[in-house]
C-alpha positions in Angstrom: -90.6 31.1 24.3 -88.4 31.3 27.5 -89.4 28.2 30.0 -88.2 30.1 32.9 -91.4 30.6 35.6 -93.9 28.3 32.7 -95.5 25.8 34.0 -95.4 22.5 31.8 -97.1 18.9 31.7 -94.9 16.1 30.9 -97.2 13.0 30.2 -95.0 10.0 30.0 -92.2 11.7 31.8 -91.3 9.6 34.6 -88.7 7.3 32.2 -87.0 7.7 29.4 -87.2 10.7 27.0 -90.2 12.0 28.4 -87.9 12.3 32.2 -85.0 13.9 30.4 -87.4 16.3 29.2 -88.7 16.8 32.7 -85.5 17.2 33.8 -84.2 19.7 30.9 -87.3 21.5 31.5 -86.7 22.0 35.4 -83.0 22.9 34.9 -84.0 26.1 33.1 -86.6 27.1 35.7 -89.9 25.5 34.6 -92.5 24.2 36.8 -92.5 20.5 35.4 -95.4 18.5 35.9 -94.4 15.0 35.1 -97.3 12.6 34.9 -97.1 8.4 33.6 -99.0 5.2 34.9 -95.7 4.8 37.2 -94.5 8.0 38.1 -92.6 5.5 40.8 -89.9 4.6 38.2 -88.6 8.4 38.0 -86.9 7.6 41.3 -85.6 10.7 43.2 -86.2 13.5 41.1 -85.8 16.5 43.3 -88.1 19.7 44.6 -88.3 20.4 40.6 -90.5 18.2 39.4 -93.6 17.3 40.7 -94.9 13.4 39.8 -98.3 13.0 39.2 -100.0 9.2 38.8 -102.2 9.5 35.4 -103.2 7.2 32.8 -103.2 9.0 29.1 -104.7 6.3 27.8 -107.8 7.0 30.2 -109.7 9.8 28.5 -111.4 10.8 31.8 -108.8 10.8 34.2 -106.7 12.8 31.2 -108.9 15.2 31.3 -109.6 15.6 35.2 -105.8 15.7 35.2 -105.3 18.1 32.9 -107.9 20.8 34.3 -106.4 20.5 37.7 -103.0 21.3 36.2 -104.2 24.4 34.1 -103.3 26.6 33.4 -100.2 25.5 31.4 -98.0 26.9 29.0 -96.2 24.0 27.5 -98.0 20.2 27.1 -95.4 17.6 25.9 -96.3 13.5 25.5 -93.9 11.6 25.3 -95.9 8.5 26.5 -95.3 5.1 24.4 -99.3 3.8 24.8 -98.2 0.5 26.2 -97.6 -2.5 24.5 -96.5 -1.9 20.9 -97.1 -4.7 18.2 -93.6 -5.3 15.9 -92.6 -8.7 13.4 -93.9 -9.7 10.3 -97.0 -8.0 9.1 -98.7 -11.4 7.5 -98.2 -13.2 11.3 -98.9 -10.6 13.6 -102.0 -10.6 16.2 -104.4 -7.7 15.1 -105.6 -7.3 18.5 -101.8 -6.2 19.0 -101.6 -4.1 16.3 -104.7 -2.3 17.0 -103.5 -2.1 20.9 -100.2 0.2 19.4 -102.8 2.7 18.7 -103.4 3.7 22.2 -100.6 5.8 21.4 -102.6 7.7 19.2 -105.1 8.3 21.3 -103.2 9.2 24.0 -101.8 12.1 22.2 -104.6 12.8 20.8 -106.9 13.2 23.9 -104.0 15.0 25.5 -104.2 17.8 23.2 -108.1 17.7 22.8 -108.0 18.7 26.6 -104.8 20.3 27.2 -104.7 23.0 24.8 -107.9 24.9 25.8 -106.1 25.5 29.4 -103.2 27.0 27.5 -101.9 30.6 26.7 -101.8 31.5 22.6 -98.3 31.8 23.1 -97.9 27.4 24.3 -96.5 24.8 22.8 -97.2 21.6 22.4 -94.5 18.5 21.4 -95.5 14.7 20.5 -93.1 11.9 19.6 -93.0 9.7 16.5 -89.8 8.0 15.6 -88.3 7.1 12.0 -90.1 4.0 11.0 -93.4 6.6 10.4 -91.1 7.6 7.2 -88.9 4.5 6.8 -89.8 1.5 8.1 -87.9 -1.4 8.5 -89.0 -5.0 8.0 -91.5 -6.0 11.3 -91.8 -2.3 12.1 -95.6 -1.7 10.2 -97.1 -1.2 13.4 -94.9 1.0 14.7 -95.1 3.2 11.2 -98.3 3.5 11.2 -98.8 5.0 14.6 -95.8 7.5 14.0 -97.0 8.3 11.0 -100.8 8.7 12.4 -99.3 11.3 15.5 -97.1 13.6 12.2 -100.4 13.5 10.0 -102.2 14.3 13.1 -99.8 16.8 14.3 -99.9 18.9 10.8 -103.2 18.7 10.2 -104.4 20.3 13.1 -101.6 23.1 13.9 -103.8 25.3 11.4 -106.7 25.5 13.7 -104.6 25.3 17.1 -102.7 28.2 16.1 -101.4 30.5 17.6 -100.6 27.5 20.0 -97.9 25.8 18.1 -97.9 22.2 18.3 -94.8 20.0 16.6 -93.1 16.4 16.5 -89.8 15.2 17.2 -88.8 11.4 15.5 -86.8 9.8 17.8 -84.3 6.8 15.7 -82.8 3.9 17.9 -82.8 5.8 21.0 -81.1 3.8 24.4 -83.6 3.9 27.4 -85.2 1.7 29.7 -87.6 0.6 27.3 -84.4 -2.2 25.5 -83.9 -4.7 27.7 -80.8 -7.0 28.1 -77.5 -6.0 30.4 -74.4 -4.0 29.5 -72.6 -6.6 26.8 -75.7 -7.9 25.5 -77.2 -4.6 25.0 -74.2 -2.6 23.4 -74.5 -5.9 21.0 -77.9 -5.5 20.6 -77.9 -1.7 19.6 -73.8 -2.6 17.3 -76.4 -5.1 15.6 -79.5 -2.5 14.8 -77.3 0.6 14.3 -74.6 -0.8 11.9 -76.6 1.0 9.0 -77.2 4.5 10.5 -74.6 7.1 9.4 -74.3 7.6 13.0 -73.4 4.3 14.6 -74.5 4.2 18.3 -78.0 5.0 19.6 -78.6 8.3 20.9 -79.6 9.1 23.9 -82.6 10.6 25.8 -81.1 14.0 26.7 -80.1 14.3 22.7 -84.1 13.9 21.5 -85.0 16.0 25.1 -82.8 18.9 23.9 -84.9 18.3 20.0 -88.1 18.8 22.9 -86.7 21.6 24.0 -86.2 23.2 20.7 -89.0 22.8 19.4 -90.7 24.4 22.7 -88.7 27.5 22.6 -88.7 28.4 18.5 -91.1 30.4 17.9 -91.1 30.5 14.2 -91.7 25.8 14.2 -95.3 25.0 14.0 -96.5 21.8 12.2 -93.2 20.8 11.7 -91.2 17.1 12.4 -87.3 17.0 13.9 -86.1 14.2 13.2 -83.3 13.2 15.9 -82.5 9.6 14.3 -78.4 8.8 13.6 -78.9 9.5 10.0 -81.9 6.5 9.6 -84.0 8.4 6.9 -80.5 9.5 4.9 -78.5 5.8 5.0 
């Protein structure tokens, strides 16, 4: 697929990966969409992207959303569902772990009512992240949800097709979402790297160019990039 003159939705792309997408998108002649509960944070995007105030989570106003956008030719969330429950399984608050499912549902919905306002030639890209393969200790929350979005995604790129729909796993990615200032974060990510065969986080425009891969193969359907350091091979 060639982005230039497509239109895409990026829900949950006013920060983060989902903005790098946006952005990656726009630079190679998209009309970007770029929709999040703050689309304030994006700052000063430019004439490229349009921001768009939507809450995924909110099936109706996804949908009302997503039929005044269409049509569309290319639908990626990259939304993180809010709150997300991590630490040990046997103490956590199951009101918190059931609450990291609005990720799920997010996507989810999103393709429920996106793809029916798309071309058969669209695409569609979600994001997991490692611990829905390998998990690290507090992380069963998180793995569960990733792993929900890749069963999700290859279950249903059968009847989708010809749409394709795939997944790109983030690993330790550095974005907004890791708080902490300059020292304390590059000891923060030294600390939770040190195992990776690639010792640094990576970055948003590393999993946005995985995005934008996955959008413009046409021969990846039902398949998961993994864009993680080396986490599932240490």
């Amino acid at each position: 697929m060639q982005v230039s003159n497509r239109k895409a939705i990026v829900i949950g792309g006013t920060s983060g990966i989902g903005l790098a997408t946006a952005r990656r998108l726009a630079a190679a002649g998209a009309e970007v969409v770029a929709a999040s509960r703050d689309p304030g944070k994006a700052g000063d995007v430019g004439p490229d992207i349009r921001l768009v105030r939507c809450d995924a989570r909110d099936a109706d106003a996804l949908q009302a959303f997503l039929a005044a956008e269409a049509p569309f030719d290319i639908l990626v969330n990259a939304a993180t569902g809010g709150e997300r429950a991590v630490g040990p399984f046997l103490e956590m608050d199951m009101d918190g772990y059931k609450a990291s499912f609005d990720k799920l549902w997010s996507y989810v919905q999103s393709v429920r009512f996106g793809v029916p306002h798309m071309p058969q030639d669209g695409a569609v890209v979600l994001v997991s992240g490692a611990p829905a393969r390998k998990a690290r200790p507090g992380q069963t929350a998180l793995a569960s949800v990733g792993g929900a979005v890749e069963a999700f995604a290859k279950a249903v790129a059968r009847e989708l097709r010809p749409v394709r729909i795939n997944v790109v796993a983030p690993g330790i990615i550095d974005t907004p979402m890791v708080s902490g200032e300059h020292a304390e974060r590059e000891a923060h990510f030294a600390r939770i790297t040190q195992g990776n065969l690639i010792q640094r986080p990576g970055t948003a425009d590393e999993v946005a160019d995985a995005i934008l891969l996955a959008i413009t193969n046409g021969f990846l359907t039902g398949t998961v990039i993994d864009v993680d350091g080396g986490w599932l091979t240490a």
